[in-house]
DRENGUBA-864060 format. One record per residue (C-alpha): x, y, z; residue number from 0; residue in one letter. Coordinates in nm, 2 decimals. Layout:
<vexpas>
+--------+--------+--------+-----+-----+
|     c1 |     c2 |     c3 |   n | res |
+--------+--------+--------+-----+-----+
|      X |      Y |      Z | NUM |   A |
...
+--------+--------+--------+-----+-----+
</vexpas>
This chain:
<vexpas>
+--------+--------+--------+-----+-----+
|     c1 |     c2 |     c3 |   n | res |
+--------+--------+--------+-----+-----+
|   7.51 |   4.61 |   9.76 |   0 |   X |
|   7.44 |   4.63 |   9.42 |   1 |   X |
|   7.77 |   4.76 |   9.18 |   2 |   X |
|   7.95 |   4.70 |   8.84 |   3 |   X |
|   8.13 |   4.46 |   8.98 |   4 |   X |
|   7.88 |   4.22 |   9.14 |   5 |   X |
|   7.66 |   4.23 |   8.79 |   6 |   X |
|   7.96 |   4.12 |   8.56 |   7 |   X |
|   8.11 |   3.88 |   8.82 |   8 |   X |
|   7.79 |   3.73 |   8.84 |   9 |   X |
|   7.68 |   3.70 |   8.46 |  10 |   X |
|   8.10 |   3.60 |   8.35 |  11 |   X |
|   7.98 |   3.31 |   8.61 |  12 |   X |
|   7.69 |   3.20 |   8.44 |  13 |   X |
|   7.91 |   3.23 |   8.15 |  14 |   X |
|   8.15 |   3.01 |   8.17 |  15 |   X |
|   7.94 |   2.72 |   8.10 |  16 |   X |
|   7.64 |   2.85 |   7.90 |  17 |   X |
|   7.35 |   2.64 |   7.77 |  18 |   X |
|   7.21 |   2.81 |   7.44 |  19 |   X |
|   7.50 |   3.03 |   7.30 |  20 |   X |
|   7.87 |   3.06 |   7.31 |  21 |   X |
|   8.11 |   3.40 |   7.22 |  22 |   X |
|   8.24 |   3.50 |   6.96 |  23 |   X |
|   8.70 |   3.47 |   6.88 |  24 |   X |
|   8.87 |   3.74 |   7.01 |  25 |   X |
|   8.92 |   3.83 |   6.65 |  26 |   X |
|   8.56 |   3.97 |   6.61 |  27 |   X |
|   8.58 |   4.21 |   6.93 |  28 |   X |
|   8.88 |   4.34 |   6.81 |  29 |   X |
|   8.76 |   4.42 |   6.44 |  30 |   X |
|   8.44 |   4.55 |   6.58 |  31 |   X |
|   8.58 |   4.76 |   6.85 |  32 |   X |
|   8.81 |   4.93 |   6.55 |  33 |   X |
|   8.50 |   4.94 |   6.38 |  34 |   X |
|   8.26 |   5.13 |   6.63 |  35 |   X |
|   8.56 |   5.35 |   6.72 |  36 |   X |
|   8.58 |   5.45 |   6.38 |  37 |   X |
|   8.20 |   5.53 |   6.32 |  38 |   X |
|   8.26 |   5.74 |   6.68 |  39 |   X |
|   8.49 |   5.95 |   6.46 |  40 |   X |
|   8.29 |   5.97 |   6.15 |  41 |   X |
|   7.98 |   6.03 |   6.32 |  42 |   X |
|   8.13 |   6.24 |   6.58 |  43 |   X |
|   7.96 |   6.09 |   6.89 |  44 |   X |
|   8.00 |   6.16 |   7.22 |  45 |   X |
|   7.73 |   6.27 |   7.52 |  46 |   X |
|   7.57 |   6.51 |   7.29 |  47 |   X |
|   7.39 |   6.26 |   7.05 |  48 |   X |
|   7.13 |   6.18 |   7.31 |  49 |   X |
|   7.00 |   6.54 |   7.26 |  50 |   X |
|   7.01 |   6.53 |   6.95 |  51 |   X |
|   6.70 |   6.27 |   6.90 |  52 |   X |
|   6.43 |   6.52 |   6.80 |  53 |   X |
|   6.18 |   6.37 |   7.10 |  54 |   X |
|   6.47 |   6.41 |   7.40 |  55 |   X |
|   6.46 |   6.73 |   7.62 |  56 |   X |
|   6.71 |   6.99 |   7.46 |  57 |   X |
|   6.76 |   7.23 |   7.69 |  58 |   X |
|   6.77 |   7.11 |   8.08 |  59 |   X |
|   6.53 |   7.24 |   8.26 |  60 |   X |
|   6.57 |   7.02 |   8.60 |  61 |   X |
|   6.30 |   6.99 |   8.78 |  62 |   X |
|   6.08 |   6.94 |   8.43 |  63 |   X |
|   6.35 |   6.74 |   8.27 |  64 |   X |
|   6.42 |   6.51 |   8.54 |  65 |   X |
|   6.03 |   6.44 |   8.58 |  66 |   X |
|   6.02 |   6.37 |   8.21 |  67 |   X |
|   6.32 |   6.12 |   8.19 |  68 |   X |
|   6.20 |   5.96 |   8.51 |  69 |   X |
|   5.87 |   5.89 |   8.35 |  70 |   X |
|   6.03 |   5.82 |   8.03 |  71 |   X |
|   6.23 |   5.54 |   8.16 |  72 |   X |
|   6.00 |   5.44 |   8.41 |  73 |   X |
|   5.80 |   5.30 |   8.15 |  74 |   X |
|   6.06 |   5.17 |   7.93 |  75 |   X |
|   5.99 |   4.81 |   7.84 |  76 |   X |
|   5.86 |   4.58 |   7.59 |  77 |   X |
|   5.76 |   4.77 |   7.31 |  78 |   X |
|   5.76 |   4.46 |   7.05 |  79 |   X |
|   5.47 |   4.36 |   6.87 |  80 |   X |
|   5.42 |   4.00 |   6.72 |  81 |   X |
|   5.32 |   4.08 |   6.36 |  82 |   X |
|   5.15 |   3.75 |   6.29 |  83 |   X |
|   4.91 |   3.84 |   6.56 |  84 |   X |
|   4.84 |   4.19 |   6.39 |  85 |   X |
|   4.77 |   4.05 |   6.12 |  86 |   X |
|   4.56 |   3.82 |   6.20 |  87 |   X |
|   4.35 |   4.10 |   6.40 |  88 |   X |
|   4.38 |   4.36 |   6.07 |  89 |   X |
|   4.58 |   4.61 |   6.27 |  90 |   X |
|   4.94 |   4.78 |   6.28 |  91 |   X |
|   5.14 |   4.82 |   6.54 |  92 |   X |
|   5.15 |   5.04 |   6.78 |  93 |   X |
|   5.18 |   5.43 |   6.65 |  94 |   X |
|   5.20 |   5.80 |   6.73 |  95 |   X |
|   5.22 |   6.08 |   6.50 |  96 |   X |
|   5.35 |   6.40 |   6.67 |  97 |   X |
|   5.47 |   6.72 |   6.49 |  98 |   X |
|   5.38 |   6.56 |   6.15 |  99 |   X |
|   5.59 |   6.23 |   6.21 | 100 |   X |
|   5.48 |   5.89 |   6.27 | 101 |   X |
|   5.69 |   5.69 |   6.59 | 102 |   X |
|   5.67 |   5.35 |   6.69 | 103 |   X |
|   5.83 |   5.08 |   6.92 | 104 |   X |
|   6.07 |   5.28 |   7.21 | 105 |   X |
|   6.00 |   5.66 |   7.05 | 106 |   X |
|   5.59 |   5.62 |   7.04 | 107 |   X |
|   5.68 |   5.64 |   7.42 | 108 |   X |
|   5.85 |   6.01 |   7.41 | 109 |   X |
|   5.61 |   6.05 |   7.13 | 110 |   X |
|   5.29 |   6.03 |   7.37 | 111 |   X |
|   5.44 |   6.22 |   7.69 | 112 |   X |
|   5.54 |   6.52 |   7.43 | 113 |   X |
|   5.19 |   6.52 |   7.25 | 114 |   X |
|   5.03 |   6.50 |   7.61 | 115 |   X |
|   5.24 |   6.79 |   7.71 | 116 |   X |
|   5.17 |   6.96 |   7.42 | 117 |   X |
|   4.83 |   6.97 |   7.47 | 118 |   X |
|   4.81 |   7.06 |   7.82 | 119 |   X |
|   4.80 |   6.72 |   7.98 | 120 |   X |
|   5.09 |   6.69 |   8.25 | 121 |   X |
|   5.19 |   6.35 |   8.24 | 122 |   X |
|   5.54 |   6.37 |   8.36 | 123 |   X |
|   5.41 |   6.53 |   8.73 | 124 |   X |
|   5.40 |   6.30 |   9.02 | 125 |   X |
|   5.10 |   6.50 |   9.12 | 126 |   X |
|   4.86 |   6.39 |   8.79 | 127 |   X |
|   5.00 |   6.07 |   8.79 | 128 |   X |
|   4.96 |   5.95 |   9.10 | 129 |   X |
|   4.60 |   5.93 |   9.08 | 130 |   X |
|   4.53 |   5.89 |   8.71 | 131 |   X |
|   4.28 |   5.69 |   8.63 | 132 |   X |
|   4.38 |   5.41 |   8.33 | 133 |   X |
|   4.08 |   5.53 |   8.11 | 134 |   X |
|   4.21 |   5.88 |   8.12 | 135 |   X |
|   4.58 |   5.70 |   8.07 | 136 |   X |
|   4.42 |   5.55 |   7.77 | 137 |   X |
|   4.35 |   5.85 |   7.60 | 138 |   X |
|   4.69 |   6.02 |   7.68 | 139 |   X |
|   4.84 |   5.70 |   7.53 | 140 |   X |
|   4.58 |   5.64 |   7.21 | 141 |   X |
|   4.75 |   5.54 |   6.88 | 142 |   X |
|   4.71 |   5.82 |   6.66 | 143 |   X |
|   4.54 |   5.63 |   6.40 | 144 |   X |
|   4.18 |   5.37 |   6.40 | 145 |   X |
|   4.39 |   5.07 |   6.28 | 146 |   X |
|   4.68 |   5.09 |   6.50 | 147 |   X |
|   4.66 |   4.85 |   6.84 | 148 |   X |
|   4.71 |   4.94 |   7.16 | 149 |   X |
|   5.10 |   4.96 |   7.38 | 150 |   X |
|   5.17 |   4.65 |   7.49 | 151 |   X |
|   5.12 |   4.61 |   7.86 | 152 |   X |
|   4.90 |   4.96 |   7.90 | 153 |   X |
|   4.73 |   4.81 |   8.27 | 154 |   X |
|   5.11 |   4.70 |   8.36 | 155 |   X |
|   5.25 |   5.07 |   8.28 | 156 |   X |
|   4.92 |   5.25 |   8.46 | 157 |   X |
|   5.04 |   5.02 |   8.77 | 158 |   X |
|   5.37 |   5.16 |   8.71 | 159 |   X |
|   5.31 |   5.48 |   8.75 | 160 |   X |
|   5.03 |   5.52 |   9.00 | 161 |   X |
|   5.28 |   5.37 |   9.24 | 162 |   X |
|   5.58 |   5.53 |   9.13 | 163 |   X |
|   5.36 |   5.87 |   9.18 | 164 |   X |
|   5.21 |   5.77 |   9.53 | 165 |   X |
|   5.55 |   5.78 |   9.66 | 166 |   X |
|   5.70 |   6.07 |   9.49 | 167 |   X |
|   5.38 |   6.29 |   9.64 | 168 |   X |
|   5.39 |   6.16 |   9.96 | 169 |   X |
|   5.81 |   6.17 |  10.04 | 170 |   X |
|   5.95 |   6.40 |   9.78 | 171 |   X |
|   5.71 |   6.67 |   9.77 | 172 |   X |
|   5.55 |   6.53 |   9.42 | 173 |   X |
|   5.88 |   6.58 |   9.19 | 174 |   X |
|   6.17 |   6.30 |   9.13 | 175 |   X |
|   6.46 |   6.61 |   9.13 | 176 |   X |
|   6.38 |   6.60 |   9.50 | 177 |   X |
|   6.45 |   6.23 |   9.54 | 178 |   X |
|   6.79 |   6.28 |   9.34 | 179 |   X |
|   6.87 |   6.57 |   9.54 | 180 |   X |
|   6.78 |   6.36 |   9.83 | 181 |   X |
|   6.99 |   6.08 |   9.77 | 182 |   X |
|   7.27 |   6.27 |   9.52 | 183 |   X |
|   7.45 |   6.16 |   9.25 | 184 |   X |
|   7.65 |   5.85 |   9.29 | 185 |   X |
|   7.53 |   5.63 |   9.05 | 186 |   X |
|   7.57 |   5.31 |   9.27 | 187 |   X |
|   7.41 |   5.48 |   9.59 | 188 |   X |
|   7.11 |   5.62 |   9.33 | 189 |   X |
|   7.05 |   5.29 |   9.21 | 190 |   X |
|   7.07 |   5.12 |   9.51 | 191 |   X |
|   6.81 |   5.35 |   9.70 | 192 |   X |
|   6.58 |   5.31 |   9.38 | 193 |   X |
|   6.51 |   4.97 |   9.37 | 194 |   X |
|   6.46 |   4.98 |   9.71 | 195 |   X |
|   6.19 |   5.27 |   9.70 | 196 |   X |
|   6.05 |   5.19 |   9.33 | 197 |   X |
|   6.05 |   4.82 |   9.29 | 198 |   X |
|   5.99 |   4.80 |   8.95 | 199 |   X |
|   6.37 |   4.90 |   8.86 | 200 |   X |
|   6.45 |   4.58 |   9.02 | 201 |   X |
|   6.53 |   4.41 |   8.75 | 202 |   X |
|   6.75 |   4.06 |   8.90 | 203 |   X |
|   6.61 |   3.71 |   8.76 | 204 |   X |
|   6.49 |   3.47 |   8.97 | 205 |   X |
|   6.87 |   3.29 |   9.00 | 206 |   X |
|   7.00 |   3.61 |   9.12 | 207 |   X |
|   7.13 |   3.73 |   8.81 | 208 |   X |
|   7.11 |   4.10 |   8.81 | 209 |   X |
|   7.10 |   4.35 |   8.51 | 210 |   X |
|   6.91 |   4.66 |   8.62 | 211 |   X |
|   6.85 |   4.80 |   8.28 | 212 |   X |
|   6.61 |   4.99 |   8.37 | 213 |   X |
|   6.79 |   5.17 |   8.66 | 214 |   X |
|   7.09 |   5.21 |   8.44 | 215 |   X |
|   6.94 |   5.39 |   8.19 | 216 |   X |
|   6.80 |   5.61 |   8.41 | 217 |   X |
|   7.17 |   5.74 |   8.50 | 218 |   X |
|   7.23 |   5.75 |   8.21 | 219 |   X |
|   6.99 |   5.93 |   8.07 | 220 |   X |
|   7.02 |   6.20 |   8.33 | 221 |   X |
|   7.40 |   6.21 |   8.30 | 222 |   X |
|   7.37 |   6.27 |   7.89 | 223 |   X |
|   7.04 |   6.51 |   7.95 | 224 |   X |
|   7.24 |   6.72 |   8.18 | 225 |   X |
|   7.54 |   6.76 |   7.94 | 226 |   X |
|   7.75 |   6.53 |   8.26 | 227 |   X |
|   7.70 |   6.75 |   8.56 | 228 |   X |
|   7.51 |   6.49 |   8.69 | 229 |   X |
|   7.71 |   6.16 |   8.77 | 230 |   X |
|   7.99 |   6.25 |   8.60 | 231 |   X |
|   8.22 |   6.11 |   8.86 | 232 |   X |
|   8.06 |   5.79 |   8.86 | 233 |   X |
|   7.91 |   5.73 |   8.48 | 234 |   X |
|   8.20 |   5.49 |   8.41 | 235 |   X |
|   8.05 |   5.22 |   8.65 | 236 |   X |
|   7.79 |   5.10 |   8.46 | 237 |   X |
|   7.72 |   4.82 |   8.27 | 238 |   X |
|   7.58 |   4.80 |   7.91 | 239 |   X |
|   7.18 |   4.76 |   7.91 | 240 |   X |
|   7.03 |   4.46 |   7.86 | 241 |   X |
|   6.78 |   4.47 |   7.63 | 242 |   X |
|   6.66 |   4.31 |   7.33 | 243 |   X |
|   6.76 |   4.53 |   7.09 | 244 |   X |
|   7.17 |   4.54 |   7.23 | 245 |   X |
|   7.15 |   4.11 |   7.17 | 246 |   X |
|   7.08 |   4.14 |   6.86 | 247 |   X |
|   7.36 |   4.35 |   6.73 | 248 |   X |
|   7.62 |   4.21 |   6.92 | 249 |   X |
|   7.49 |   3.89 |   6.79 | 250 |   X |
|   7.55 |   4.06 |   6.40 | 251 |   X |
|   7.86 |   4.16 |   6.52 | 252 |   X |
|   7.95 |   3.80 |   6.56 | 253 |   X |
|   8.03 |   3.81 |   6.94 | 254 |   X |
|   7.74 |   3.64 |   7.07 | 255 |   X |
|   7.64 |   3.34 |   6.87 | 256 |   X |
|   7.32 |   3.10 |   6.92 | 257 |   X |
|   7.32 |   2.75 |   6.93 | 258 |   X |
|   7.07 |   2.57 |   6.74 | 259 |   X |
|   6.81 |   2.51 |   6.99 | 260 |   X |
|   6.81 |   2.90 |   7.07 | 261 |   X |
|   6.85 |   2.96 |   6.74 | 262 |   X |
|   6.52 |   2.78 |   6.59 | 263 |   X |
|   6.30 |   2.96 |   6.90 | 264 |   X |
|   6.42 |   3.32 |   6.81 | 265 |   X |
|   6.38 |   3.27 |   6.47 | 266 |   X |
|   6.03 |   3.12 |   6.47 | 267 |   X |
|   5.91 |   3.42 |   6.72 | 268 |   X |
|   5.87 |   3.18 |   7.00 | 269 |   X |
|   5.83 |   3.38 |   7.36 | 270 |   X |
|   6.08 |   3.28 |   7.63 | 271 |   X |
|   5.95 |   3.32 |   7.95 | 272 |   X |
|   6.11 |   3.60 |   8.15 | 273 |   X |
|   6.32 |   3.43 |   8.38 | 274 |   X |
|   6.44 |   3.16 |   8.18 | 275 |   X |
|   6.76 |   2.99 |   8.13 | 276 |   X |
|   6.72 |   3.07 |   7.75 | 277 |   X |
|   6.64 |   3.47 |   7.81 | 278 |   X |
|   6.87 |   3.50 |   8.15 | 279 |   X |
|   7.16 |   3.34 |   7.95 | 280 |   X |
|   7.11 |   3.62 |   7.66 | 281 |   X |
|   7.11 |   3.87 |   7.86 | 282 |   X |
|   7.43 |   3.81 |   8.06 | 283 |   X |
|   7.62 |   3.71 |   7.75 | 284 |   X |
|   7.55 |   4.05 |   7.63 | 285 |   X |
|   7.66 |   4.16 |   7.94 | 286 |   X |
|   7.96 |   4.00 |   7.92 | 287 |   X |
|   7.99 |   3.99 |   7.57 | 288 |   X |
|   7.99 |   4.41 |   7.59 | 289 |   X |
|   8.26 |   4.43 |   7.84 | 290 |   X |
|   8.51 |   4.22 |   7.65 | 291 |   X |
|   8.40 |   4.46 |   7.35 | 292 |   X |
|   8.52 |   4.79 |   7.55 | 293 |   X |
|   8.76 |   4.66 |   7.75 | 294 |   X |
|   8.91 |   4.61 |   7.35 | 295 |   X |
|   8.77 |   4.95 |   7.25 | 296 |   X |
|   8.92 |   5.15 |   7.58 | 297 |   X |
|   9.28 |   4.99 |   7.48 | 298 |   X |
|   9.26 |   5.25 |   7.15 | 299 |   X |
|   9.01 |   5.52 |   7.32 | 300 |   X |
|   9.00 |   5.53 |   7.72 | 301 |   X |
|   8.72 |   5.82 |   7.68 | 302 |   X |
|   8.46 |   5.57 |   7.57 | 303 |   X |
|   8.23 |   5.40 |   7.83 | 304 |   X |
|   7.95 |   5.16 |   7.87 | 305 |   X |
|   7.69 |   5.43 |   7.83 | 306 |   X |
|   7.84 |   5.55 |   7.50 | 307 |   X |
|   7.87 |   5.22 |   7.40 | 308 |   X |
|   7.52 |   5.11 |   7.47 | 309 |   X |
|   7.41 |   5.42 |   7.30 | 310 |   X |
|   7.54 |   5.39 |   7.00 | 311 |   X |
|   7.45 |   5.01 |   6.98 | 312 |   X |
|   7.09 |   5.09 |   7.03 | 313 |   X |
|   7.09 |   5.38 |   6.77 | 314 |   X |
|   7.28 |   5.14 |   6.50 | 315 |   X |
|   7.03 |   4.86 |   6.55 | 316 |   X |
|   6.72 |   5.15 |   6.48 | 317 |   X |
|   6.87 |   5.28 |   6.15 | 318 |   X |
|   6.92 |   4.94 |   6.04 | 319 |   X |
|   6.63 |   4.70 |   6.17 | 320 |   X |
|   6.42 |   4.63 |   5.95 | 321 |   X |
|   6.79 |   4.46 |   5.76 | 322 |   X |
|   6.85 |   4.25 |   6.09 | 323 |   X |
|   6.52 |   4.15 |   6.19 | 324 |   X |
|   6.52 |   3.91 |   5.92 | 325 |   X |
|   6.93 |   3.77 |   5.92 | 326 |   X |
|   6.94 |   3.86 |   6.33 | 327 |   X |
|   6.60 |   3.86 |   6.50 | 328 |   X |
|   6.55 |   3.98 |   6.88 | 329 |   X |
|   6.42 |   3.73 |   7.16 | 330 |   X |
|   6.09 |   3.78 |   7.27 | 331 |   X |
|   6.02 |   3.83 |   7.66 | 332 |   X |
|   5.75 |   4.03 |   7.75 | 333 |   X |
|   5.85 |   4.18 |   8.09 | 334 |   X |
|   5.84 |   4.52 |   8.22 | 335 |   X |
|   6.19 |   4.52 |   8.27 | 336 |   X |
|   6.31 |   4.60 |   7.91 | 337 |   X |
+--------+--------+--------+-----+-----+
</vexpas>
């Protein structure tokens, strides 16, 4: 049975005698704890600031919300270009320009399921999905300008949801509500029954190490779309989501920190191999590395959880990436699980 408790035991395990990093003094989670807390205050964050991103559902609508953050998250993993290879092919990254603006990385995603909708194409229905075919895929998901390449793992994400969509249609009457209904909102039972009916959320390294970012986020998500009527009892049980992006700034925070060997392969771009001790290592660390960090920021605030936590990470890392990308850069994995 999958829980809180059997992801941190198992990744403060594998952290007692790491490889390829080591944690930061207790020092630096108690000055960055004081920190965050105090950017909570100034920027007044709380469960409303995931509506607040232009491209997330405002008002919840369930059955089309649910289908829309099901996709969305669904399909969240490995947006990361290499820009060396870009270059060396003459285009840009990945882009989508809706209502005037131009997204990349994780938004193009929300980008492309609210252009498609916008123009008449439901993407985020079991029904269409279920049978797309990738060509018409390809043009839902087309970079809005000649130069631009295309998402990173396009054949893996039309795999995705052709599966995901066979099995909505054909046990939960074509809508993902009806399989949250169906199994209600615990968020341990949820994700439990999801990775058992939608494999792909499985996300657990070949040593056993599990993370489930993926499957996480996916409570989450629902929990801050629907303003916490949905697992509200329950929300405090997750962990932080292991990404590549939540690394990094707990790494500029000074609470993860690389050894040399790990050190040189980030920088240079080097790819480690989903799986690996190098990228399994990272990602528990951050893991672990995250709970120290509120366990230290509950002691001032017992209203903050992991979810809040790992949002505000993620939205600190995108205002100032471009900064840490070159003192801090992310590990490259190309996986569908983040």
């Amino acid at each position: 049975m999958l829980s809180k408790e059997s992801i941190i035991s198992r990744c403060e395990t594998l952290m007692k005698f790491p490889t390829f990093l080591s944690f930061g003094n207790p020092a630096a989670f108690t000055k960055a704890a004081e920190h965050i807390l105090a950017r909570f205050q100034t920027l007044k964050y709380s469960i409303g600031s995931w509506s607040a991103h232009s491209l997330n559902p405002k008002d919840f609508k369930e059955h089309a919300t649910l289908n829309w953050i099901f996709v969305c998250d669904l399909l969240n993993f490995s947006f990361w270009q290499d820009d060396d290879e870009l270059n060396s092919a003459g285009k840009r990254r990945f882009i989508v320009n809706f209502n005037g603006r131009d997204y990349n990385s994780y938004w193009s995603l929300p980008a492309v399921l609210n252009r498609a909708l916008d123009s008449g194409h439901d993407i985020v229905n079991p029904n269409v999905y279920a049978t797309i075919s990738f060509t018409d895929l390809k043009k839902i998901f087309a970079p809005s300008y000649y130069d631009c390449t295309d998402l990173p793992l396009l054949p893996e994400r039309h795999e995705l949801l052709k599966s995901a969509g066979e099995r909505l249609v054909q046990f939960y009457e074509g809508n993902f509500a009806n399989f949250l209904f169906t199994v209600g909102d615990d968020a341990w039972a949820f994700i439990n029954r999801l990775v058992e009916e939608f494999p792909s959320f499985r996300d657990v390294a070949p040593d056993g190490t599990c993370f489930l970012k993926r499957a996480q986020i996916l409570v989450a998500d629902i929990w801050a779309a629907s303003s916490g009527h949905y697992f509200s009892k329950t929300i405090n049980q997750l962990t932080i989501f292991a990404d590549y992006r939540i690394p990094q700034v707990l790494c500029s925070l000074k609470l993860i920190v690389y050894g040399t060997e790990l050190l040189e392969k980030v920088s240079a771009g080097q790819i480690l191999k989903s799986g690996s001790i190098e990228e399994v290592e990272i990602r528990a660390a951050s893991i672990v590395a995250a709970d120290r960090l509120l366990n230290e920021m509950q002691k001032m605030d017992a209203t903050v959880n992991a979810v809040l936590l790992d949002f505000y990470l993620w939205d600190y890392s995108q205002t100032v990436k471009s900064a840490i990308d070159k003192t801090y850069p992310f590990h490259k994995c190309r996986s569908i699980y983040y």
